[in-house]
PyMOL commands that place a pseudoatom at each C-alpha (Angstrom):
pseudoatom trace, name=CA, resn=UNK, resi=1, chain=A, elem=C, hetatm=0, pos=[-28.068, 8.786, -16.371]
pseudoatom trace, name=CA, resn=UNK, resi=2, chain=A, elem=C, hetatm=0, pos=[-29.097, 5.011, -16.137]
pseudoatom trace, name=CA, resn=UNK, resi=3, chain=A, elem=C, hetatm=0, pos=[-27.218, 1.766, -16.524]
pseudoatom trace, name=CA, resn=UNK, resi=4, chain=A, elem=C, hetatm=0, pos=[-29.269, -1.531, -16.912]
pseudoatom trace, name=CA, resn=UNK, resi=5, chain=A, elem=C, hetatm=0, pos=[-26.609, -2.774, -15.453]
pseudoatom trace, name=CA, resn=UNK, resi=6, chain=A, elem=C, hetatm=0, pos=[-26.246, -0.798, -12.341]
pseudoatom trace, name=CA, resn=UNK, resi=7, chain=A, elem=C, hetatm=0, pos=[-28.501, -1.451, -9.844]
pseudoatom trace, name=CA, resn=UNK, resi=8, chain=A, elem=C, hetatm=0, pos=[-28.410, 0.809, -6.345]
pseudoatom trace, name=CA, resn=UNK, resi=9, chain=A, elem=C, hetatm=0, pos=[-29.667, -1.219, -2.952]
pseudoatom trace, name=CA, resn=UNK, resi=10, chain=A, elem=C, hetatm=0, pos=[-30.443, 1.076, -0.198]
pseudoatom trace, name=CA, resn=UNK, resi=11, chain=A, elem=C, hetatm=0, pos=[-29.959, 1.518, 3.575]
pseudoatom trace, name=CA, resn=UNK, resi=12, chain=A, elem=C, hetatm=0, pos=[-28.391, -2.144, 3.220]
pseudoatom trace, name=CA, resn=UNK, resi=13, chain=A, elem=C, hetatm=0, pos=[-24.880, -3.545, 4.529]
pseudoatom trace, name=CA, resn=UNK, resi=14, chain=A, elem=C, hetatm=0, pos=[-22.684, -6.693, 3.723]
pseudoatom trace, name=CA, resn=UNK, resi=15, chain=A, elem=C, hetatm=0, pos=[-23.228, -9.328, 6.468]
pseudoatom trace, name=CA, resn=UNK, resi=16, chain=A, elem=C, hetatm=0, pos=[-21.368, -12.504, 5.156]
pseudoatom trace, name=CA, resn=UNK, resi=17, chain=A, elem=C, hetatm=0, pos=[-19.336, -12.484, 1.404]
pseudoatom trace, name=CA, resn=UNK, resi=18, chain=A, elem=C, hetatm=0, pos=[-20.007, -15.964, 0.193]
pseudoatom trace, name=CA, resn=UNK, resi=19, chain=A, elem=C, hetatm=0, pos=[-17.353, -18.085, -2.162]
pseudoatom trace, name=CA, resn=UNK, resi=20, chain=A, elem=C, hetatm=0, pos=[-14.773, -20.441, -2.595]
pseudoatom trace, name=CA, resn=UNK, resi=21, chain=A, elem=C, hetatm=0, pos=[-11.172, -20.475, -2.627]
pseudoatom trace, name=CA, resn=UNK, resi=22, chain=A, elem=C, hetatm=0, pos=[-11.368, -18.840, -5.896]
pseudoatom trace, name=CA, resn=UNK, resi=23, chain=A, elem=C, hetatm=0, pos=[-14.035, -16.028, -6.669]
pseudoatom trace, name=CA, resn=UNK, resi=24, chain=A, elem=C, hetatm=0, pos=[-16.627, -14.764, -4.538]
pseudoatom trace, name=CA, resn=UNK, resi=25, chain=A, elem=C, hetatm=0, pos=[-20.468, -15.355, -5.784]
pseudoatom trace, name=CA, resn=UNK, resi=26, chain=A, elem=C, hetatm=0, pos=[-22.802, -13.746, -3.735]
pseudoatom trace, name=CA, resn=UNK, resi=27, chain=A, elem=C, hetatm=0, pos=[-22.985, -12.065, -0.545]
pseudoatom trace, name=CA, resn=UNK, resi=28, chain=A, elem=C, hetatm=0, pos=[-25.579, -11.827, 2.337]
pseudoatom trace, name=CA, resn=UNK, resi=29, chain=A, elem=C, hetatm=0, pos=[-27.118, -8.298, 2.936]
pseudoatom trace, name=CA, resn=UNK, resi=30, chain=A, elem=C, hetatm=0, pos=[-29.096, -6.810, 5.916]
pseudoatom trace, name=CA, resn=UNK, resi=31, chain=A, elem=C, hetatm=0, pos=[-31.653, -3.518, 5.504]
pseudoatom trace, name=CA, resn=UNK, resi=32, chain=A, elem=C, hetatm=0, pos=[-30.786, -1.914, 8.400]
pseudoatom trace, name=CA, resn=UNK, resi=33, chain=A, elem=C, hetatm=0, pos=[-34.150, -0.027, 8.247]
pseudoatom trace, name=CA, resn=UNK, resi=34, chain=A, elem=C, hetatm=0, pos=[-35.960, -3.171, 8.629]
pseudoatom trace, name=CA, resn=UNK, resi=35, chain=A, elem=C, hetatm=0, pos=[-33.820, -5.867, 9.540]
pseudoatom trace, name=CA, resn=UNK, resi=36, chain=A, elem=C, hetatm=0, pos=[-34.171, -8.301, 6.735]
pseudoatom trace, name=CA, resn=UNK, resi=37, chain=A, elem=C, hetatm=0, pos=[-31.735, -10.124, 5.035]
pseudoatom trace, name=CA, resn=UNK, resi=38, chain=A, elem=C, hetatm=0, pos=[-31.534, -11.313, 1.467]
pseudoatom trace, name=CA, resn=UNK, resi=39, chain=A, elem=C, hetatm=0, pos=[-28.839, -13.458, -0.820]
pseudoatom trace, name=CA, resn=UNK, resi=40, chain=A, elem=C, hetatm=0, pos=[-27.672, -11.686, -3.828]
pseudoatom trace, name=CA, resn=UNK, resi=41, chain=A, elem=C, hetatm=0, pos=[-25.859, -13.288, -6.663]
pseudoatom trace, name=CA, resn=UNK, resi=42, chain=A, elem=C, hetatm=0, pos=[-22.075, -11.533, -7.295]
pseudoatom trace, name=CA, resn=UNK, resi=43, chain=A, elem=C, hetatm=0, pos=[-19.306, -12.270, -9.570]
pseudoatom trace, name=CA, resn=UNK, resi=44, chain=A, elem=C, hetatm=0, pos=[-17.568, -10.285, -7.195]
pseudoatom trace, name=CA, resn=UNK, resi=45, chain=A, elem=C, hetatm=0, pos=[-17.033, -7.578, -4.921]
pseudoatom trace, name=CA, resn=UNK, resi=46, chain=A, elem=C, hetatm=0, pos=[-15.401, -3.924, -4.438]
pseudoatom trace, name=CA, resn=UNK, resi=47, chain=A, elem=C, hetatm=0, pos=[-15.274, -2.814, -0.805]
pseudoatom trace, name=CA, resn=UNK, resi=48, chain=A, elem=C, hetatm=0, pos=[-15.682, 0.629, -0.784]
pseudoatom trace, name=CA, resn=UNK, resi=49, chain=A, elem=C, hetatm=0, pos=[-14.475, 2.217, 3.539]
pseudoatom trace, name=CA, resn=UNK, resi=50, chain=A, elem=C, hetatm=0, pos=[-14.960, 5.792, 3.139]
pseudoatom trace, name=CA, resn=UNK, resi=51, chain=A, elem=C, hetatm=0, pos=[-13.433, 8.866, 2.648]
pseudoatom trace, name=CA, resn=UNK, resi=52, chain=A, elem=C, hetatm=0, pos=[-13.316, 9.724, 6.477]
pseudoatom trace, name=CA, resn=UNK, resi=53, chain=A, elem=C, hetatm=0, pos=[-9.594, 9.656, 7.907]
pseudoatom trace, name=CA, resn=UNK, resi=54, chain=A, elem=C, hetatm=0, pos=[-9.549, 7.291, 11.056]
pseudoatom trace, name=CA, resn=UNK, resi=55, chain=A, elem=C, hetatm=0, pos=[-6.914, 9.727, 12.753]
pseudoatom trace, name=CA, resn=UNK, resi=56, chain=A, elem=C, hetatm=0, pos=[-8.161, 11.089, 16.109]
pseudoatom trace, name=CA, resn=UNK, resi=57, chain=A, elem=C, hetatm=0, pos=[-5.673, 10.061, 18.356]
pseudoatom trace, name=CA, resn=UNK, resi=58, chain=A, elem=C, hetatm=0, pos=[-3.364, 11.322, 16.262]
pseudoatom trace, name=CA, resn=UNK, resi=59, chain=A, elem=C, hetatm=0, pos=[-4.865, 14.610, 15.935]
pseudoatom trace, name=CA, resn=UNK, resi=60, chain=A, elem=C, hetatm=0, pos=[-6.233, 15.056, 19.563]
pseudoatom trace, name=CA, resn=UNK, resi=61, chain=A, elem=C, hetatm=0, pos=[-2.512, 14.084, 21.178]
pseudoatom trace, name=CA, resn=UNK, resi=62, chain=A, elem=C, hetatm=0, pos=[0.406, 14.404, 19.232]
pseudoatom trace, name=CA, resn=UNK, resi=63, chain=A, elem=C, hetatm=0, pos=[-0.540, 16.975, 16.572]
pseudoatom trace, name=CA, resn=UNK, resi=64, chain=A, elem=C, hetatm=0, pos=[0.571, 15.732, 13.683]
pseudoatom trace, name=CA, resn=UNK, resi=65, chain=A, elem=C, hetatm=0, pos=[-2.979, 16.276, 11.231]
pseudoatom trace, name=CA, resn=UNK, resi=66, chain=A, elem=C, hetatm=0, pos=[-4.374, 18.870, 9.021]
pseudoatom trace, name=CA, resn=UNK, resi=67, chain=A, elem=C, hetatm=0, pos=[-7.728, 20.743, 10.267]
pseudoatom trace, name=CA, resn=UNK, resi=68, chain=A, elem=C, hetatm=0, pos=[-9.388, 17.886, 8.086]
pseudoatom trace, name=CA, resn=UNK, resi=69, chain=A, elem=C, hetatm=0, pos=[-7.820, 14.896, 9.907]
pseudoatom trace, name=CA, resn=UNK, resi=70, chain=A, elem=C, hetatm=0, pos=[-4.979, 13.187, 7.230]
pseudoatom trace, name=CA, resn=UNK, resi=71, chain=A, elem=C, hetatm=0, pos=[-1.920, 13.007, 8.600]
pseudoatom trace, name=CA, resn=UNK, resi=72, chain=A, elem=C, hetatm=0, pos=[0.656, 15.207, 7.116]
pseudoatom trace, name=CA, resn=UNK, resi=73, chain=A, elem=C, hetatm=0, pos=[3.999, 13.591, 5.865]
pseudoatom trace, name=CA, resn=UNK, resi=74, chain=A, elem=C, hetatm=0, pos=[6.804, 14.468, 3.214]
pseudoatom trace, name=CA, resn=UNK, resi=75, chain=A, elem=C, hetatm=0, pos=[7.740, 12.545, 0.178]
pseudoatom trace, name=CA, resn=UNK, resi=76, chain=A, elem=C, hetatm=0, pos=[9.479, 9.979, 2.668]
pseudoatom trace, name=CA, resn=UNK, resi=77, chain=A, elem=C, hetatm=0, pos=[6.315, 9.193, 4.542]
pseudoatom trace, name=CA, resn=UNK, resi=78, chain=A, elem=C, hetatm=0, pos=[7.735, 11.125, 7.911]
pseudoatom trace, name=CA, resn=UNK, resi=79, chain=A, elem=C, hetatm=0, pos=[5.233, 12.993, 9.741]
pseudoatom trace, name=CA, resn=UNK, resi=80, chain=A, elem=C, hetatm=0, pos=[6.373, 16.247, 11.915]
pseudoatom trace, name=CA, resn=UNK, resi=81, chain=A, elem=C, hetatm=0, pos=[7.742, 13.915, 14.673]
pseudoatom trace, name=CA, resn=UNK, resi=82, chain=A, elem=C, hetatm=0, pos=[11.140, 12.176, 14.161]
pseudoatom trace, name=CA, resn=UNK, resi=83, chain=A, elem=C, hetatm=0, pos=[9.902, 8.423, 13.598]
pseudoatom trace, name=CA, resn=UNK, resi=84, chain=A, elem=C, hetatm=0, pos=[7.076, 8.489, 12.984]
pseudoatom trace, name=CA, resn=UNK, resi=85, chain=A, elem=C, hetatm=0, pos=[5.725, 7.665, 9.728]
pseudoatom trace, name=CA, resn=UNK, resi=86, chain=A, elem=C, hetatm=0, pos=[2.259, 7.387, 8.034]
pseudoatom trace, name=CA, resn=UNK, resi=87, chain=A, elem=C, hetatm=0, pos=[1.278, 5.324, 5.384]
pseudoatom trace, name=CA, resn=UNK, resi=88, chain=A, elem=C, hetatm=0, pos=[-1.746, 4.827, 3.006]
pseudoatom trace, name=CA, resn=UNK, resi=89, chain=A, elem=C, hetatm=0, pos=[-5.017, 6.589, 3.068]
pseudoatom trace, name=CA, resn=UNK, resi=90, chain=A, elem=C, hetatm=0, pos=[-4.909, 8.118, 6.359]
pseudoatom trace, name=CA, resn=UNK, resi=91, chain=A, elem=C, hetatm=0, pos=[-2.027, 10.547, 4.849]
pseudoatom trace, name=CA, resn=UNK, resi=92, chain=A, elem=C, hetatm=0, pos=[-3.020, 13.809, 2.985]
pseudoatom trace, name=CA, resn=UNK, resi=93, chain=A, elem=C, hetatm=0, pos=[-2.600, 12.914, -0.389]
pseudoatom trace, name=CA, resn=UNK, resi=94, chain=A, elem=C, hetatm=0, pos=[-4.851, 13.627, -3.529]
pseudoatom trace, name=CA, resn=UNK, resi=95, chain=A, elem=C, hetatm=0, pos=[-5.353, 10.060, -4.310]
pseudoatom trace, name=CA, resn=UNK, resi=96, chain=A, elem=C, hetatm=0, pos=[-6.715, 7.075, -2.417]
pseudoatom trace, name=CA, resn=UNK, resi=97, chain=A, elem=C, hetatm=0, pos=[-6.288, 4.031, -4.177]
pseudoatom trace, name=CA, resn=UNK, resi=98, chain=A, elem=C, hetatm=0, pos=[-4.368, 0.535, -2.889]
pseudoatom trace, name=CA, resn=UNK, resi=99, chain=A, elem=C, hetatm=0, pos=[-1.495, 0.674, -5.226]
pseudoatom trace, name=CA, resn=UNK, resi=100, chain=A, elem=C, hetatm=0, pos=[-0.243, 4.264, -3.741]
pseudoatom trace, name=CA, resn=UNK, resi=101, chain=A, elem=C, hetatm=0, pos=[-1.188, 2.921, 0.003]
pseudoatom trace, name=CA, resn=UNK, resi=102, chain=A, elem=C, hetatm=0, pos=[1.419, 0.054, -0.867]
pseudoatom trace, name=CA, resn=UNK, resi=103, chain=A, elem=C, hetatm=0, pos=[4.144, 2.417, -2.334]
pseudoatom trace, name=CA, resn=UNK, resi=104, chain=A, elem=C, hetatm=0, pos=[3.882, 4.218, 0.507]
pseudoatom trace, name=CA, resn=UNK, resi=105, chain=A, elem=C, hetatm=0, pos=[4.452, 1.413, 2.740]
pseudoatom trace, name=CA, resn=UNK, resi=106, chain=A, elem=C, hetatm=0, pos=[7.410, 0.776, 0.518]
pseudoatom trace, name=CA, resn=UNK, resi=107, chain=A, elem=C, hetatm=0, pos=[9.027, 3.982, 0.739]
pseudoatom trace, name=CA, resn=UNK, resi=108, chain=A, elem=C, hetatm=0, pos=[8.223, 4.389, 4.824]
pseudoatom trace, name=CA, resn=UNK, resi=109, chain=A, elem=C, hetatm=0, pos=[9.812, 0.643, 5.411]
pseudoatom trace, name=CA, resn=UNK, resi=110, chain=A, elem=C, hetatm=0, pos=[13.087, 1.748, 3.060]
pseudoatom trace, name=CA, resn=UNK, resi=111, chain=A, elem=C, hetatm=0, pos=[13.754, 5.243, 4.719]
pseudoatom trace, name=CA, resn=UNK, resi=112, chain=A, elem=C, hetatm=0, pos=[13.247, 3.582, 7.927]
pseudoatom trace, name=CA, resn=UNK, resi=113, chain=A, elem=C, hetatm=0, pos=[15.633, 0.839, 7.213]
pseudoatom trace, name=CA, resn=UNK, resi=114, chain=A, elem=C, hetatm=0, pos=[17.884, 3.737, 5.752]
pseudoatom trace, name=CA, resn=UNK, resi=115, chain=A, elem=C, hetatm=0, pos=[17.347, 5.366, 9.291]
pseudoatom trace, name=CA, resn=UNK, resi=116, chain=A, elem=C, hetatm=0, pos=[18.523, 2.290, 11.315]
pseudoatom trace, name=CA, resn=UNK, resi=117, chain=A, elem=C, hetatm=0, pos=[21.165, 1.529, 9.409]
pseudoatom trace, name=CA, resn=UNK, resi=118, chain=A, elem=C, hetatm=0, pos=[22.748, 5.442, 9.517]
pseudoatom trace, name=CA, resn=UNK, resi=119, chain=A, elem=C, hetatm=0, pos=[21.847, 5.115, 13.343]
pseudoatom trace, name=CA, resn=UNK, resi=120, chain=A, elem=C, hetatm=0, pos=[23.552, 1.833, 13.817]
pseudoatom trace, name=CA, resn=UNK, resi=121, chain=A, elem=C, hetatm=0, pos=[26.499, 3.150, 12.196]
pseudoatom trace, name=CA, resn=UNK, resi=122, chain=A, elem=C, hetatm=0, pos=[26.717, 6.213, 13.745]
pseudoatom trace, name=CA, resn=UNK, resi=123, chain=A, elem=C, hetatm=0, pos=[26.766, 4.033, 17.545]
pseudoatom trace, name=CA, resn=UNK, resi=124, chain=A, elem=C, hetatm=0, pos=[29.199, 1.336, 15.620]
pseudoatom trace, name=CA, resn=UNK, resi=125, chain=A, elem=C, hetatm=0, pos=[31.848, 4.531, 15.072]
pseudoatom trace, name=CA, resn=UNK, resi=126, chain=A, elem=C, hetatm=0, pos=[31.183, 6.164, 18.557]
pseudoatom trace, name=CA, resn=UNK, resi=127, chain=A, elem=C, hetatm=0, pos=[31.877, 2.813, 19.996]
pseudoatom trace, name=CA, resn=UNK, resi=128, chain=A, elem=C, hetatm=0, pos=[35.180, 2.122, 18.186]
pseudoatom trace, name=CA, resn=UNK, resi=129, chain=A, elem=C, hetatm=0, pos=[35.812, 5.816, 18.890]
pseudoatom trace, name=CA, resn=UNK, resi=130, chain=A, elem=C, hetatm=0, pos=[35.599, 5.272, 22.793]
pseudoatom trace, name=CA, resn=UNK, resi=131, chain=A, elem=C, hetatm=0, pos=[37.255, 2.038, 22.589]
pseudoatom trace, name=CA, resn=UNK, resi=132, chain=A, elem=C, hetatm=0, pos=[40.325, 3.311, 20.610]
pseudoatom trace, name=CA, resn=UNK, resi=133, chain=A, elem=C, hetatm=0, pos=[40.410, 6.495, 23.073]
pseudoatom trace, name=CA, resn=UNK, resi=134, chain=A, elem=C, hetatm=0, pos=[39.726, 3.789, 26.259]
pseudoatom trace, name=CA, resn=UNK, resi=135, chain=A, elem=C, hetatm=0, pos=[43.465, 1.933, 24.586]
pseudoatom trace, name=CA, resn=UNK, resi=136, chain=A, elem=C, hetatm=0, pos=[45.458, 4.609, 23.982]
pseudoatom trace, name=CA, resn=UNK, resi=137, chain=A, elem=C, hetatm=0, pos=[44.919, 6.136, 27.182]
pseudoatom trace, name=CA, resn=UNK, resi=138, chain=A, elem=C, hetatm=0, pos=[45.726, 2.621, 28.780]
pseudoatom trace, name=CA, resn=UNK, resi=139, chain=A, elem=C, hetatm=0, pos=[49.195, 2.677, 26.631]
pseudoatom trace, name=CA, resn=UNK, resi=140, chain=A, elem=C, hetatm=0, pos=[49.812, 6.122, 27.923]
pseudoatom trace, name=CA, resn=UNK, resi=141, chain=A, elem=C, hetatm=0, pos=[49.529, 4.797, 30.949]
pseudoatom trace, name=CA, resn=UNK, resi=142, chain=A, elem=C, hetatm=0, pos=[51.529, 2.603, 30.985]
pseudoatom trace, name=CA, resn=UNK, resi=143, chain=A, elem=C, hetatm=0, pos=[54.165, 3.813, 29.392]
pseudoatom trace, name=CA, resn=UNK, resi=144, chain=A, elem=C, hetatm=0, pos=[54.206, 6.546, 32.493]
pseudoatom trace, name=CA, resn=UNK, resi=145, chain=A, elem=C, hetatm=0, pos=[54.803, 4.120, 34.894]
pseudoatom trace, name=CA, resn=UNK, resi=146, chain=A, elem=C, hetatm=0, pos=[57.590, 2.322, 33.188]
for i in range(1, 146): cmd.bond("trace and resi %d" % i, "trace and resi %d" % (i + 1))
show_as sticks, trace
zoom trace
């Protein structure tokens, strides 16, 4: 199938976007076969990373990856170790797009803040527990020495 409007340019990378504080217009692209570079005229631009997983510490030292490299997390964003979250297109997920990499972010950032806030008040009531314990054993004791 052809598009007029499509136009494929080979074995070549992005050196330098071009624009102002509004739009981009053009970009500057190197062959890498041959080294040359060329100005092309854009109204803009759609950077496209890859479908590789950038996950290999991950894999090689805590464990926490499928065989293919995305991390694995629930529907909260935690991975397999308490704490540890992972967010955006490194996770195994069926779709890759910015808007899903952002809710994630959302929902890793509220269930943390969730977790701090049940920690914090879990440590508030052990606290007041020992302190109330810490008095009434003080009034016991002094009421044995009256």
């Amino acid at each position: 199938m052809q598009n007029e409007k499509i136009h494929f340019i080979w074995d070549s990378v992005v050196e330098a976007i071009h624009g102002d504080d509004r739009k981009v217009n053009g970009v500057t692209l190197k062959n890498i076969k041959t080294g040359e570079e060329r100005q092309a005229d854009f109204g803009g631009i759609f950077i496209y990373v890859g479908l590789d997983p950038v996950s290999d510490f991950y894999s090689r030292f805590i464990g926490i990856t499928d065989e293919l490299g995305w991390i694995v997390t629930d529907d909260h964003m935690k991975t397999a170790i308490a704490g540890i979250y992972a967010v955006g297109d490194v996770r195994q997920k069926d779709l890759r797009q910015i808007t899903t990499a952002v809710g994630d972010g959302a929902i890793a950032g509220q269930d943390s803040l969730d977790r701090c806030r049940t920690f914090i008040s879990v440590v508030k009531h052990a606290f007041v527990g020992l302190f109330l314990t810490k008095v009434c054993l003080c009034f016991r004791n002094r009421k044995t020495h009256l």
